[in-house]
Biopython code that builds the backbone (N, CA, C, O; Angstrom):
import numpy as np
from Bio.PDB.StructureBuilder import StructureBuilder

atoms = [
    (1, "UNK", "N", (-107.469, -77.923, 116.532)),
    (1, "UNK", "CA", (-107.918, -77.159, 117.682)),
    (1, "UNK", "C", (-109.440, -77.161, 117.691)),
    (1, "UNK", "O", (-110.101, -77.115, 116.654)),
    (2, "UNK", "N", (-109.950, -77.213, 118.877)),
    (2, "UNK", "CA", (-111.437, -77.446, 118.780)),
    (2, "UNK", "C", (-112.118, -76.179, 118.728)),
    (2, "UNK", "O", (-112.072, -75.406, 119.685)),
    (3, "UNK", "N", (-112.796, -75.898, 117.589)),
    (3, "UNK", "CA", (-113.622, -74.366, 117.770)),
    (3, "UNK", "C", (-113.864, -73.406, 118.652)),
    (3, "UNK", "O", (-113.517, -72.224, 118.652)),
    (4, "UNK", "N", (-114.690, -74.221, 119.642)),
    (4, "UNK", "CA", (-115.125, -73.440, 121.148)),
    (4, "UNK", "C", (-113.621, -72.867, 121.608)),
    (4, "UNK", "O", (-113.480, -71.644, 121.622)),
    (5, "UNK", "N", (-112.578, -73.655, 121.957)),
    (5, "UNK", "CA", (-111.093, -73.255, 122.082)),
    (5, "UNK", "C", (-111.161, -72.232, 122.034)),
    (5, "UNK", "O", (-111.428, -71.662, 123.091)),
    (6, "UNK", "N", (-110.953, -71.365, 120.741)),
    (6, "UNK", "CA", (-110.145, -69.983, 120.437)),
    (6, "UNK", "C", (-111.033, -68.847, 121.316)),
    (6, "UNK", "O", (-110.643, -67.709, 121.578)),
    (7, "UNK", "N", (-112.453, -69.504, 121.745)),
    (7, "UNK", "CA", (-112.649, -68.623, 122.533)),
    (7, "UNK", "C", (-112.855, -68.160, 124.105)),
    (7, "UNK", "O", (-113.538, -67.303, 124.666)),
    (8, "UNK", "N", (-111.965, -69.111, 124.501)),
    (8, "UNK", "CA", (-111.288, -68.811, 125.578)),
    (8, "UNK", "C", (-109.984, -68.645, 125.518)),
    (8, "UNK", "O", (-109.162, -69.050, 126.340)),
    (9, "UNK", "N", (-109.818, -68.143, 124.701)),
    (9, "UNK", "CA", (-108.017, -67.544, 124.279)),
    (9, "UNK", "C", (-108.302, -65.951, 124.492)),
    (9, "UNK", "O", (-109.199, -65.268, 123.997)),
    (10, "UNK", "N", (-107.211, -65.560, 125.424)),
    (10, "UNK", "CA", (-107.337, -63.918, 125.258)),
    (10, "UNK", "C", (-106.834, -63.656, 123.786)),
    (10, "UNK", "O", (-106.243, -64.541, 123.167)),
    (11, "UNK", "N", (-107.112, -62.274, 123.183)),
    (11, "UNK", "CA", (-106.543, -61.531, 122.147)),
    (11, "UNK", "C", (-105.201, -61.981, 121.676)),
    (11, "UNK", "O", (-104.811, -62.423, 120.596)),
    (12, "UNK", "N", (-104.634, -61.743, 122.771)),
    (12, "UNK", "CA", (-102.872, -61.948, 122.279)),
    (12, "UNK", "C", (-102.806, -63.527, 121.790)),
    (12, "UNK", "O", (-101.993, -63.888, 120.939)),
    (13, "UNK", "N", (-103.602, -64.291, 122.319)),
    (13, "UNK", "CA", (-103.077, -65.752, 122.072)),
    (13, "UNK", "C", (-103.705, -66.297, 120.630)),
    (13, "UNK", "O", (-103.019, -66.966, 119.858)),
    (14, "UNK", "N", (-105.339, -65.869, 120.306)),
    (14, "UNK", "CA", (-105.544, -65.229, 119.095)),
    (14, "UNK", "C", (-104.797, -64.840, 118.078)),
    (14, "UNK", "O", (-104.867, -65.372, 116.970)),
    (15, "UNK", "N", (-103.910, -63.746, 118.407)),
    (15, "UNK", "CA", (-103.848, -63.427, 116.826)),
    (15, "UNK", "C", (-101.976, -64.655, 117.026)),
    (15, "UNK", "O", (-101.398, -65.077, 116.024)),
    (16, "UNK", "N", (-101.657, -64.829, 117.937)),
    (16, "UNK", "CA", (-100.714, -65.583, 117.528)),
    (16, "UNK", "C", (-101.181, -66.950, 117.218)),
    (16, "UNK", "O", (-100.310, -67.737, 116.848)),
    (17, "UNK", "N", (-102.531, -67.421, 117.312)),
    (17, "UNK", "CA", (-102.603, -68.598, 116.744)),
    (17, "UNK", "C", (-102.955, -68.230, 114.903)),
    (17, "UNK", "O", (-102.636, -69.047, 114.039)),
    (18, "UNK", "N", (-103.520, -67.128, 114.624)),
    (18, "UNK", "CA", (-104.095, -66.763, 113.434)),
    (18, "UNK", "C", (-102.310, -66.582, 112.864)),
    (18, "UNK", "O", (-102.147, -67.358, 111.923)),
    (19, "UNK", "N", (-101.381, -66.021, 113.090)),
    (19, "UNK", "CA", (-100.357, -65.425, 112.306)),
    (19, "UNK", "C", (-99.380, -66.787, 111.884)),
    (19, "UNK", "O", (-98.535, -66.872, 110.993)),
    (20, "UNK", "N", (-99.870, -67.881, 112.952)),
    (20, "UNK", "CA", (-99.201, -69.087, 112.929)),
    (20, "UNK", "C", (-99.982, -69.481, 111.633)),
    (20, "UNK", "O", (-99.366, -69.666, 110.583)),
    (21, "UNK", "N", (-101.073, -69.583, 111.694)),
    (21, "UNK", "CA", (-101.797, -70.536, 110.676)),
    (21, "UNK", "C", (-101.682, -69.747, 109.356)),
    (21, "UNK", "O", (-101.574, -70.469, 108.364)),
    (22, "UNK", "N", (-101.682, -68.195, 109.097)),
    (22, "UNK", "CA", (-101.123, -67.774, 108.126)),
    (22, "UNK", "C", (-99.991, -68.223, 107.480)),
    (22, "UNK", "O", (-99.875, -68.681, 106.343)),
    (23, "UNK", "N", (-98.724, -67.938, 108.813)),
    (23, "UNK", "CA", (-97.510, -68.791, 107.840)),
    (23, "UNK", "C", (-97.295, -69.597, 107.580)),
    (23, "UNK", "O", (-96.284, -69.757, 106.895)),
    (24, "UNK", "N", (-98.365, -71.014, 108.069)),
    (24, "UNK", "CA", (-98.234, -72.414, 107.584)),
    (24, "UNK", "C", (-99.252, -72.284, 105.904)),
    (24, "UNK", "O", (-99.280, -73.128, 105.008)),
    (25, "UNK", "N", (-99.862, -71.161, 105.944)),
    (25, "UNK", "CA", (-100.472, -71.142, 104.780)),
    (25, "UNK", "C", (-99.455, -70.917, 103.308)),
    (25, "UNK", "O", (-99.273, -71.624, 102.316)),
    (26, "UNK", "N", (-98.824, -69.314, 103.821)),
    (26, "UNK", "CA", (-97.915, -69.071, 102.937)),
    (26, "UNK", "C", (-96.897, -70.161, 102.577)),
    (26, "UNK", "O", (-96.477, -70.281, 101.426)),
    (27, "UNK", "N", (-96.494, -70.987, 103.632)),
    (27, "UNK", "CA", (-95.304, -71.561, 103.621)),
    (27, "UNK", "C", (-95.882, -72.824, 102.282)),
    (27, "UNK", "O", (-95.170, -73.163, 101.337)),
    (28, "UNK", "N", (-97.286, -73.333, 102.534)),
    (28, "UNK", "CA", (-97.550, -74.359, 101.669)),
    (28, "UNK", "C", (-97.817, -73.660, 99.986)),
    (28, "UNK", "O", (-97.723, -74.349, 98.970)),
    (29, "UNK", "N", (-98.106, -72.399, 99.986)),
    (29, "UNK", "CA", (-98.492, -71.752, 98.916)),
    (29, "UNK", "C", (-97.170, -71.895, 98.541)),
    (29, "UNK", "O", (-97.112, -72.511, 97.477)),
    (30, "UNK", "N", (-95.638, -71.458, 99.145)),
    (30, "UNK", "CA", (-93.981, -71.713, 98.370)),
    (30, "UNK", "C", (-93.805, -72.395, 98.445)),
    (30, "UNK", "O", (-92.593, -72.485, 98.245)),
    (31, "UNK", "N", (-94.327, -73.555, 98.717)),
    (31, "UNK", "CA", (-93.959, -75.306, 98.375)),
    (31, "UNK", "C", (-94.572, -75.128, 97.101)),
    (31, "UNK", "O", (-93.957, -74.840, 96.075)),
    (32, "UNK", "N", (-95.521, -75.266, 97.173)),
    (32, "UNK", "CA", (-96.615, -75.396, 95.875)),
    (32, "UNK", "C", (-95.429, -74.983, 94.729)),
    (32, "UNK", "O", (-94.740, -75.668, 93.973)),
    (33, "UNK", "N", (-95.555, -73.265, 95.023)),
    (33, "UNK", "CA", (-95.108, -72.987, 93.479)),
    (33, "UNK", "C", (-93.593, -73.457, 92.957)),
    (33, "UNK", "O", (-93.375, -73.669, 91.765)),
    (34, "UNK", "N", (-92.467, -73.608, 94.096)),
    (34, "UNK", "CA", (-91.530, -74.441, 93.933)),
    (34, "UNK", "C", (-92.034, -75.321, 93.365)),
    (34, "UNK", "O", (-91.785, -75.176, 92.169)),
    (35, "UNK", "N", (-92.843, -76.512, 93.602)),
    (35, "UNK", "CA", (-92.997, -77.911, 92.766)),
    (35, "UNK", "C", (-93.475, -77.517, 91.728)),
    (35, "UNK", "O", (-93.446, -78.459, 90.935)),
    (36, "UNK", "N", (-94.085, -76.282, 91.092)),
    (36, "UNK", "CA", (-94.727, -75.780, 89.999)),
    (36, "UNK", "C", (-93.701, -75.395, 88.965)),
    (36, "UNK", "O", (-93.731, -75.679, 87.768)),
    (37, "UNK", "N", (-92.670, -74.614, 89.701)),
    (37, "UNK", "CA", (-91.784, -74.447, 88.856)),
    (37, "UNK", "C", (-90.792, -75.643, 88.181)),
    (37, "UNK", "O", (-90.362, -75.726, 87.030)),
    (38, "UNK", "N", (-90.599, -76.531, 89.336)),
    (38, "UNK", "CA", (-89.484, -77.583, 88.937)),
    (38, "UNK", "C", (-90.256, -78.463, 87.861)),
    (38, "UNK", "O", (-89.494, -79.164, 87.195)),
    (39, "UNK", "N", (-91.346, -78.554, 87.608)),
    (39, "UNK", "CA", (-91.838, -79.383, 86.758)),
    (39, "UNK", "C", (-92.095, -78.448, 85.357)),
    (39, "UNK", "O", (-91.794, -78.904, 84.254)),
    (40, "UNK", "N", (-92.767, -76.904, 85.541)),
    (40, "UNK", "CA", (-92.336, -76.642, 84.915)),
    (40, "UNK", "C", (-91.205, -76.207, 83.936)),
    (40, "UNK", "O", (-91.287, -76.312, 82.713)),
    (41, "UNK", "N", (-90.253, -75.761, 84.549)),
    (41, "UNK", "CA", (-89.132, -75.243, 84.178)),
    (41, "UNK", "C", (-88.366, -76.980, 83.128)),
    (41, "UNK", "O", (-87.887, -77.067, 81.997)),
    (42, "UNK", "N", (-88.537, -77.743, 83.911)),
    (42, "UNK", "CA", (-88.335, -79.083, 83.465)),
    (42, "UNK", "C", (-88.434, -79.658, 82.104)),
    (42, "UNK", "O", (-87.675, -80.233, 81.324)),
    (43, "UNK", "N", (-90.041, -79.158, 82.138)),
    (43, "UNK", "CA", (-91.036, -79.694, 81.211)),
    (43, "UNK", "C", (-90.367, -78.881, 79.615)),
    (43, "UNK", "O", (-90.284, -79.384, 78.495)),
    (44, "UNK", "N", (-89.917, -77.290, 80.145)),
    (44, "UNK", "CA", (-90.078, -76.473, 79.033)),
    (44, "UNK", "C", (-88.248, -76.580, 78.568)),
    (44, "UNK", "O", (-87.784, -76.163, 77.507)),
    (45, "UNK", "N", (-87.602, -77.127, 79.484)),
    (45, "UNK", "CA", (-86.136, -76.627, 78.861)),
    (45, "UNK", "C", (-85.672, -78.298, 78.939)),
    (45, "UNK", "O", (-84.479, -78.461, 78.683)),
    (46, "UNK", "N", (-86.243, -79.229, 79.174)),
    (46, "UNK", "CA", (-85.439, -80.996, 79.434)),
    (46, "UNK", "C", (-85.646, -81.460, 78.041)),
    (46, "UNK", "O", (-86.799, -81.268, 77.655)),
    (47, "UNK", "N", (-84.796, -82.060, 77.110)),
    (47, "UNK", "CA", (-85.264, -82.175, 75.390)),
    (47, "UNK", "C", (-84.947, -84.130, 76.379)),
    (47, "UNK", "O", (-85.100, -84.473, 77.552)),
    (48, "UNK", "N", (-84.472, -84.911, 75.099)),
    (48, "UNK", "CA", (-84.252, -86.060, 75.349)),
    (48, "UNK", "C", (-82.947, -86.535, 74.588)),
    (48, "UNK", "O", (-82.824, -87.126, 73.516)),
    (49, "UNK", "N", (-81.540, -85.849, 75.965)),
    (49, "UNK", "CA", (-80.535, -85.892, 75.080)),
    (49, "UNK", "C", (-79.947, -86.633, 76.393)),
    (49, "UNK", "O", (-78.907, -86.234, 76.917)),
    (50, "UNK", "N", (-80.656, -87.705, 76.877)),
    (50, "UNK", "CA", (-80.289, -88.882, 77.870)),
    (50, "UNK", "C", (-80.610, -88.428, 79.533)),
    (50, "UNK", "O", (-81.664, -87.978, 79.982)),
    (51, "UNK", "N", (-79.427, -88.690, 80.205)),
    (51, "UNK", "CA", (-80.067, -88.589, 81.295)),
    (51, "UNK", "C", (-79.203, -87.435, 81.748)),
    (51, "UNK", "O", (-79.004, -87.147, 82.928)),
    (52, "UNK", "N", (-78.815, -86.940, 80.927)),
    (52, "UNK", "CA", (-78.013, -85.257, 82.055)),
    (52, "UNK", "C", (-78.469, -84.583, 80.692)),
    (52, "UNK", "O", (-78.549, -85.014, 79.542)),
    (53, "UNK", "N", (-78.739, -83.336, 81.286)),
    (53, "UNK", "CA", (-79.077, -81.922, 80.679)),
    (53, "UNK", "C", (-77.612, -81.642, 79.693)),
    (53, "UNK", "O", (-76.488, -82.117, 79.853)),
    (54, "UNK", "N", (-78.049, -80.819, 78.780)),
    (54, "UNK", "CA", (-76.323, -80.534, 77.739)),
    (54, "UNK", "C", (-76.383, -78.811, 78.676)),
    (54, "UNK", "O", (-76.754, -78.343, 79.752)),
    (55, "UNK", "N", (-75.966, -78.539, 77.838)),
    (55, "UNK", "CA", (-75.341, -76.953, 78.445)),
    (55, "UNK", "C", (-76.664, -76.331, 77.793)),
    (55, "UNK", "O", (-77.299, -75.841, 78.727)),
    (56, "UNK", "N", (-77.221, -76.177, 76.820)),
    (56, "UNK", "CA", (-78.066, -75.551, 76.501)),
    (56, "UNK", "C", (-79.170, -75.500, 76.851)),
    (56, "UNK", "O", (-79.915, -74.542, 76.645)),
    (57, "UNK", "N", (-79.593, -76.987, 77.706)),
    (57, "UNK", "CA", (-80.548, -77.054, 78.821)),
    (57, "UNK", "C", (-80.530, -76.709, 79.968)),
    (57, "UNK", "O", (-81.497, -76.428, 80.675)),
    (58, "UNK", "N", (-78.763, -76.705, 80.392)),
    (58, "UNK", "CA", (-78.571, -76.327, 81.715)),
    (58, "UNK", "C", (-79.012, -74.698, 82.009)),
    (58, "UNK", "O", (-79.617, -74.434, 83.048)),
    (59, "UNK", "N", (-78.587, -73.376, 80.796)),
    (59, "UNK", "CA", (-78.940, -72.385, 80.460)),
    (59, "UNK", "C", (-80.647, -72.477, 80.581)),
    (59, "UNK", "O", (-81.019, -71.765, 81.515)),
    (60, "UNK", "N", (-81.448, -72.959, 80.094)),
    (60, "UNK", "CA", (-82.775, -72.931, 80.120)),
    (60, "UNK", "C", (-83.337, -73.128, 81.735)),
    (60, "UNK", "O", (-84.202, -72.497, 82.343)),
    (61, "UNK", "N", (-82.671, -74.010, 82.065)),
    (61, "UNK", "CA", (-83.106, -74.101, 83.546)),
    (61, "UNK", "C", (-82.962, -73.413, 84.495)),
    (61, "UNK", "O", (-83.807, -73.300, 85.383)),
    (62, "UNK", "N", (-81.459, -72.621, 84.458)),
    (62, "UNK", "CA", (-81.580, -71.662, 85.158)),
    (62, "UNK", "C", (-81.636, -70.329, 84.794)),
    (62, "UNK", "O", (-80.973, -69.510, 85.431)),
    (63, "UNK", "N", (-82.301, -70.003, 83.903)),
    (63, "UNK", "CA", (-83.653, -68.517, 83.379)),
    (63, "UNK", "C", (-84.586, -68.644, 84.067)),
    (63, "UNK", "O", (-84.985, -67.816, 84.886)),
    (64, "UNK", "N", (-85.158, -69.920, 83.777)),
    (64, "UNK", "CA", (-86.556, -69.902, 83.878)),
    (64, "UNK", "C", (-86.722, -70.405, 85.976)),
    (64, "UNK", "O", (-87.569, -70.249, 86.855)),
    (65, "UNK", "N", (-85.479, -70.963, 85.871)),
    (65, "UNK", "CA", (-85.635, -71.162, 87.704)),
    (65, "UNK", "C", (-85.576, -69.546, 88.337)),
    (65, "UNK", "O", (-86.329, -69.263, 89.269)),
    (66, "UNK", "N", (-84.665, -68.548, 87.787)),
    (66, "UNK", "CA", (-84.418, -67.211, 87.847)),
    (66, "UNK", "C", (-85.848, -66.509, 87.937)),
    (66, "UNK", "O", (-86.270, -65.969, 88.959)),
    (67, "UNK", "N", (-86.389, -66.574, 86.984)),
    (67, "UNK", "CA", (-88.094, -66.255, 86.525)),
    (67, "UNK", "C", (-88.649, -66.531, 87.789)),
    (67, "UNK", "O", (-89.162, -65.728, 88.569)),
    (68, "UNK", "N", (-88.502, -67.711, 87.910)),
    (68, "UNK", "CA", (-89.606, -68.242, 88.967)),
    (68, "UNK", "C", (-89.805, -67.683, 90.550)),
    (68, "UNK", "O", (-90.666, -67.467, 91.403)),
    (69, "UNK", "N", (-88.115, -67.601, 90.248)),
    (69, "UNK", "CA", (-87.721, -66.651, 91.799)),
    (69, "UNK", "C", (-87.829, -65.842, 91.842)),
    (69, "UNK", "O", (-88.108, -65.423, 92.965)),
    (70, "UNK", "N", (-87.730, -64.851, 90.748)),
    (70, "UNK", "CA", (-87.955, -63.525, 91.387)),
    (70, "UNK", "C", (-89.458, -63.121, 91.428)),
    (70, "UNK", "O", (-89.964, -62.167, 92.019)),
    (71, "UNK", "N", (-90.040, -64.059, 90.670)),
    (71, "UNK", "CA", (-91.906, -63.630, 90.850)),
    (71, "UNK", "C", (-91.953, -64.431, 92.108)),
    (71, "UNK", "O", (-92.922, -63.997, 92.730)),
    (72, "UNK", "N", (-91.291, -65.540, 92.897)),
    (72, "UNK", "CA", (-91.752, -66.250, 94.310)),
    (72, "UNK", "C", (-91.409, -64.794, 95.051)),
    (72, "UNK", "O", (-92.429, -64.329, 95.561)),
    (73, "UNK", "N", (-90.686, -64.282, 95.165)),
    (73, "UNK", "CA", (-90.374, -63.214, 95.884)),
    (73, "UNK", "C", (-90.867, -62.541, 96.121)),
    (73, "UNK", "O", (-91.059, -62.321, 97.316)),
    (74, "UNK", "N", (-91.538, -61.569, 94.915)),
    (74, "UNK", "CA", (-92.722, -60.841, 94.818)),
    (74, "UNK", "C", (-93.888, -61.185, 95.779)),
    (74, "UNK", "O", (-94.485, -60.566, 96.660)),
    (75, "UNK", "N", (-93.985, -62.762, 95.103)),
    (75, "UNK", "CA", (-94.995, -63.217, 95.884)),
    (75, "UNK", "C", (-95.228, -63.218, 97.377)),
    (75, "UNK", "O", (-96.266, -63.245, 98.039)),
    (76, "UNK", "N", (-93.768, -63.174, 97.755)),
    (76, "UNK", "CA", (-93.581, -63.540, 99.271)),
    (76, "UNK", "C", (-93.852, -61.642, 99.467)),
    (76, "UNK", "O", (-94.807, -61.346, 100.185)),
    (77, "UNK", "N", (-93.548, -61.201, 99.236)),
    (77, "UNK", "CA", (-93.287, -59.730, 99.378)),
    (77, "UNK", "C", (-94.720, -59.289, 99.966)),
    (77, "UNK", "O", (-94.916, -58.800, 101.079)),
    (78, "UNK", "N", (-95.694, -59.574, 98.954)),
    (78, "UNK", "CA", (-97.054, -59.488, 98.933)),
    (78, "UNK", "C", (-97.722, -60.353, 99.686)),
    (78, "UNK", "O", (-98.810, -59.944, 100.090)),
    (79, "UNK", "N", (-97.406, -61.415, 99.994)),
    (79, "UNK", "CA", (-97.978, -62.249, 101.419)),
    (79, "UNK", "C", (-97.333, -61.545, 103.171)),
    (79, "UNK", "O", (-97.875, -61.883, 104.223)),
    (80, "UNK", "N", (-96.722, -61.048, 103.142)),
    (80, "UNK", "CA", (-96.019, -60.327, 104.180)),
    (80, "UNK", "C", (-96.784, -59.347, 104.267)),
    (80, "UNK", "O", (-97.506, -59.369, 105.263)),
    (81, "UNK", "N", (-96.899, -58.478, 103.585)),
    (81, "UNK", "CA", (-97.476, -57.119, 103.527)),
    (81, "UNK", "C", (-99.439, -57.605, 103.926)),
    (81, "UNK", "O", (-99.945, -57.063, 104.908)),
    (82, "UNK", "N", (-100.081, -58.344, 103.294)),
    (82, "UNK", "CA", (-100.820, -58.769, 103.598)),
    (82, "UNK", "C", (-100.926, -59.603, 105.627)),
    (82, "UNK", "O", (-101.731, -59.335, 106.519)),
    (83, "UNK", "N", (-100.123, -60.274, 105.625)),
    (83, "UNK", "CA", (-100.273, -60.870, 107.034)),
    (83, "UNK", "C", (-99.751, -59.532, 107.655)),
    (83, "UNK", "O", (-100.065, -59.696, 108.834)),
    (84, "UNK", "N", (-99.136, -58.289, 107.582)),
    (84, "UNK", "CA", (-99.074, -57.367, 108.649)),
    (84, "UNK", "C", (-99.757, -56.820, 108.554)),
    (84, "UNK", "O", (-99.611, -55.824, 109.262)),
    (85, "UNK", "N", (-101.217, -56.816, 107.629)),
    (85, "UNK", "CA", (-102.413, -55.832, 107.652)),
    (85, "UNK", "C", (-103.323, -56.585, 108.462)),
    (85, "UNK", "O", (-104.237, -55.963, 109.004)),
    (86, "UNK", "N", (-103.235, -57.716, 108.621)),
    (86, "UNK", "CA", (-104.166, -58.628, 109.747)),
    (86, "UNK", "C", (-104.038, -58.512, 111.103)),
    (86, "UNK", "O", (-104.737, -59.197, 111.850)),
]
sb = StructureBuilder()
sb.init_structure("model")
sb.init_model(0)
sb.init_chain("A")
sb.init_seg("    ")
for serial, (resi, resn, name, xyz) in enumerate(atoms, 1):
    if name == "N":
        sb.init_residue(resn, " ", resi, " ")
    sb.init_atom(name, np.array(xyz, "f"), 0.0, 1.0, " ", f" {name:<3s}", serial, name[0])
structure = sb.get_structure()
């Protein structure tokens, strides 16, 4: 969008372009930490017992995928609360 643009936007069209570009923000911030987790979670519970996980890895993966979600949540919780103070 070209700078000068937003200001010939009334108010209303404003903050719906700002709330848009927020949630394309958040949305890339839960990509992010998804790919953060899968590599981590990966990294910390994948040993080298071929090419499928045993059960004791499968257990590791989903703790730590568990972990991950309920702090993404949080996270999301706290990005919400933030974009309705804007």
């Amino acid at each position: 969008m070209d700078p000068n643009a937003i200001n010939n936007l009334t108010p209303e069209q404003r903050q719906a372009v700002m709330v848009q570009a927020q949630q394309q923000a958040n949305e890339q911030i839960m990509q992010s930490m998804m790919q953060k987790m899968v590599k981590s979670c990966f990294e910390k519970c994948a040993g080298t017992s071929g090419d499928k996980l045993d059960s004791r890895e499968q257990s590791c993966m989903a703790s730590c995928q568990d972990r991950y979600l309920d702090t993404r949540a949080q996270v999301q919780e706290a990005l919400a609360k933030r974009q309705n103070r804007a």
